[in-house]
Every structure is written in structure tokens, then in C-alpha cells.
C-alpha positions, 0 to 999 in steps of 0.5 A: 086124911083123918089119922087112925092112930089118932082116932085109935089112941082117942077110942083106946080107953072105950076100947078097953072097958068095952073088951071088943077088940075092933082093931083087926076090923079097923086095919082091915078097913085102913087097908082097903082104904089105903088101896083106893087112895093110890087109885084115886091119887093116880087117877087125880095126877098120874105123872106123880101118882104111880109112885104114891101107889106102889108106896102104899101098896108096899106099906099095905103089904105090912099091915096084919090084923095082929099088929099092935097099935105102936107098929100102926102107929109106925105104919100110919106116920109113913102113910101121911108122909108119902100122902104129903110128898104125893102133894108136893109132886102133884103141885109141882107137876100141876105148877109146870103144866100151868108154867108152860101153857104161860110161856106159851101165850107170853110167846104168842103175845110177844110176837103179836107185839112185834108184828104191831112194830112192824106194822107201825115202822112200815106204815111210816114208810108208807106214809113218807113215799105217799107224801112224797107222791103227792109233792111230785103233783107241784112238779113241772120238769118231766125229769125231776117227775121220773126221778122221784117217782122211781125213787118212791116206787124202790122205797115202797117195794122194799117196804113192803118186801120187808114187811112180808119177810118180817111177817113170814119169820114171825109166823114161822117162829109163833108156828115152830114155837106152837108146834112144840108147846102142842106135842108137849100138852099131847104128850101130857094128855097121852101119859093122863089117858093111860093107866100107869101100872099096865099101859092100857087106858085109864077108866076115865079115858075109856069112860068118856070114849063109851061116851062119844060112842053113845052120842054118835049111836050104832051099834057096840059092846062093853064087857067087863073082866075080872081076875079071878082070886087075884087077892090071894095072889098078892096074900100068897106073893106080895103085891109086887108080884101081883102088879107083874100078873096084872101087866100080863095079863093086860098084855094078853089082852092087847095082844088078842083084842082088835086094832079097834078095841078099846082096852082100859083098867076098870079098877083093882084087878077089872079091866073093861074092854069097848068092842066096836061091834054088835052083840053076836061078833061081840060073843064070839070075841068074848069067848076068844078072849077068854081061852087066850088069856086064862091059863098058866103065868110066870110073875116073880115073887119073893122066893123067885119065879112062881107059876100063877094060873089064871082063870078070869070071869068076863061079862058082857052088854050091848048098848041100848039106845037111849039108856044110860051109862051107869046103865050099861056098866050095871048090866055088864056087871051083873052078867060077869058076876053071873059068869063067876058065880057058874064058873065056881058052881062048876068047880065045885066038887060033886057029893 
């Protein structure tokens, strides 16, 4: 990442013999970018990138367009600082990832290795009772003949039985070894697929659910929903408080939605919800949806509890076979737009 008191303090005698003042738009531009890089950190390794993210929200929250260049400057070393410790907690996390799936395959190698051991000592044995056997054809005396015959038929059993104990214990172990190392890797995938900060899917796990559904065909719907004003609540309350608002909110949206719903974080203050249905049970859900979740929320804020009410615009598309997704999510899109646009014109007093 490209310093902005490095670009800044390089521009600062342009910026004074011009006598434009774009340090306010810069901020704002830094901003917004600190915002999508927590997104994309925690989208990029979420087990390290919650905690880049609530650390740059935090020094988002003290960014202000009439700051000066020291205070900045302040703000901007602290930024490449947690971008640095986000690097060695995503590397150490990728580095234990890759450590376990090698232990896993060591621990498979060596059990292939001991069941070659095995074979071998046990095909020694064999191969003596065999020659045994073939010795016993140069016998005249009956007796003599029973005799090693018995003996040989002992030995080659208990060969054999303890073959098939050594290979049972050794697929036992290989098997509980696996078993562990799988729920380990399941567990991994499951904290991947979810968004951290709301516990719903994460965009690109329900992206690539959409996907599936795509390629199997029949008959489905997305809508996109999005919080209306949500930036004023965390200009009016802090961005902590605007985090409490959002795992609400996405509460109520589990708490209304079908078992067979899926429900992801699009980004920022959007959600995106896959409904497996056509497009008239789809509405109905729709406008369910939209009566449960607005309304009255309690977040905690800096001065104590504050009351938040919550309107939300929802738009909603029916798959079309054959079109593509960026397709799909374009008219989803576009339709909650439209639902926030007559929303406001609604509101908007009469003259």
C-alpha cells in the first residue's frame, strides 16, 4: 500500500502554490479506502482478517476532513502498521493450514510404509512354510509327513492372522488420524464461508452457491438488501455502534427467512439473500421480509443505548435461464435502487 503522507508531503509545495486544498477530498478518498481494504483483508483470510478490520474502522472513525497533515501522518503509520501485523497473522495462519495438511500426508506415508513392513515380514514367513512344504514331498514316514504338515499349517495361520490384525490397526489409526485432520479442514472451510462480523455467508460462499444453482437449473431468486442511511448511523454513533446494528439486523433476517434460504453479507451495509422458489412465492417472501426487519433497533453507542429505526430497500430478480450472473445481480440491483428511490420520493414532503 502507497503511503498518503508520502504522496501528500511530495505534492505539499504544488499544493501550496496552487492554493487548492485537496486534502479534504484525499481524506475522504483515504477513507473509503481503508473501508474496502478491511473487506478485502477479511475476505482474503478471515481467521486474521476481523481484526484488521475493526482496527481500521476504528482509525477510520478518527479520520475528519479538517484534520492537518501531522495528525494524518499519525493516522496513516498506524494504518501500515496493522496492514503489517494482518501480514504476519494471515502468514502464520496460511503457514499452520499447510503445516496440518503435511502432517496429514506424512501420517499417511508412514502407515503405507509400515503396511509394506509388514507385508514383507509376512510374506517371509510365507515363503519359509512354502519351502517347508515342498521339503515335506522328500518324506517317506507318514508320521514325519502329519507332523510338519501341522506344524506348517499353525505357522501359515498365525501368519496370516497377524497380518490381517497389523493391517486392521493400521487402517484404524490411518482412519481416526483422517477423520481428525478432515473435521479440522471442515472447520476451516466453515469459518471461510462465513462473514465474520454477522455470522451469515460470506459474499463469495453464496456467489458460488448462486453458481451451483445455475448449472443444476429450475427455478430461483436473489434479492439484494440494503440498509437504508446506514452511513449516518455510524457518522451519528460510531462504527461500533454501526457493527451492533448490522449483526441485528442479520439476525432478523435469519430469524424471518426459510430453512432453505440462503443468506450472505454482499458488502458494507447490503445483504443478498438466495430464495429457492420462483418469482411469485419469492414476492411474497419479499414483502414479509421487509415488514419484520424495519423498524425500531437498540445498539449501544458511546453515550449508551440509542434507538435506531431502520427502514431497508430490497430488490428483487428471478433467474433467467441461460444469462449470466453479473447479469442477474445487475437486475437485482437495479430494482433495489428503484425501491429506494420511491421509497424517498414517498417520504418526501408535499408542497
Amino acid at each position: 500500500m502507497i503511503s498518503l503522507k508520502k504522496y501528500l508531503d511530495s505534492d505539499r509545495a504544488v499544493l501550496e502554490e496552487d492554493g487548492e486544498d485537496i486534502l479534504p477530498a484525499a481524506i475522504t478518498a483515504y477513507d473509503g479506502a481503508l473501508g474496502q481494504i478491511g473487506e478485502s483483508g477479511l475476505a482474503a483470510c478471515p481467521a486474521a482478517g476481523d481484526g484488521l478490520k475493526r482496527s481500521l474502522t476504528r482509525l477510520r472513525s478518527a479520520l475528519s476532513p479538517k484534520m492537518g497533515f501531522a495528525k494524518l501522518a499519525e493516522i496513516d503509520a498506524a494504518v501500515r502498521s496493522e496492514l503489517k501485523s494482518w501480514g504476519l497473522r494471515a502468514s502464520e495462519h496460511n503457514q499452520q493450514k499447510a503445516s496440518d495438511v503435511k502432517e496429514m500426508l506424512l501420517v499417511m506415508a508412514r502407515t503405507a510404509e509400515s503396511v509394506g513392513e509388514r507385508d514383507q515380514r509376512c510374506a517371509a514367513q510365507i515363503s519359509e512354510v512354502t519351502k517347508r512344504l515342498k521339503d515335506i514331498a522328500s518324506l517317506d514316514d507318514l508320521t514325519q509327513i502329519r507332523s510338519s504338515i501341522e506344524k506348517s499349517a499353525v505357522e501359515l495361520k498365525h501368519s496370516i492372522d497377524r497380518m490381517a490384525a497389523e493391517g486392521k490397526a493400521a487402517l484404524d489409526q490411518l482412519h481416526a488420524q483422517v477423520t481428525t485432520y478432515q473435521a479440522r479442514l471442515e472447520h476451516a472451510e466453515e469459518i471461510a464461508a462465513r462473514d465474520a462480523l454477522t455470522g451469515v455467508r460470506s459474499r463469495l460462499s453464496v456467489e458460488n452457491l448462486i453458481e451451483s444453482r445455475m448449472c443444476a437449473g429450475g427455478h430461483f431468486c436473489i434479492a439484494i438488501v440494503d440498509i437504508d442511511g446506514f452511513k449516518k448511523v455510524n457518522d451519528d454513533y460510531g462504527h461500533i455502534a454501526g457493527d451492533e446494528l448490522l449483526k441485528q439486523f442479520a439476525a432478523e433476517l435469519r430469524s424471518v427467512c426459510h430453512s432453505s434460504d440462503v443468506i450472505g453479507r454482499w458488502g458494507g451495509d447490503e445483504f443478498i439473500i438466495l430464495f429457492n422458489r420462483g418469482l411469485t412465492e419469492a414476492v411474497a417472501q419479499r414483502d414479509r421480509l421487509q415488514k419484520w426487519v424495519c423498524g425500531n433497533y437498540s445498539v449501544q453507542a458511546g453515550t449508551g443505548t440509542v434507538k435506531i429505526v431502520v427502514d431497508a430497500s430490497i430488490g428483487l430478480a428471478e433467474y433467467i435461464q441461460g444469462e449470466q450472473m453479473r447479469d442477474l445481480f445487475g437486475r437485482a440491483d437495479a430494482a433495489m435502487y428503484e425501491n429506494k428511490a420511491l421509497a424517498r420520493a414517498a417520504s418526501a414532503p408535499r408542497r
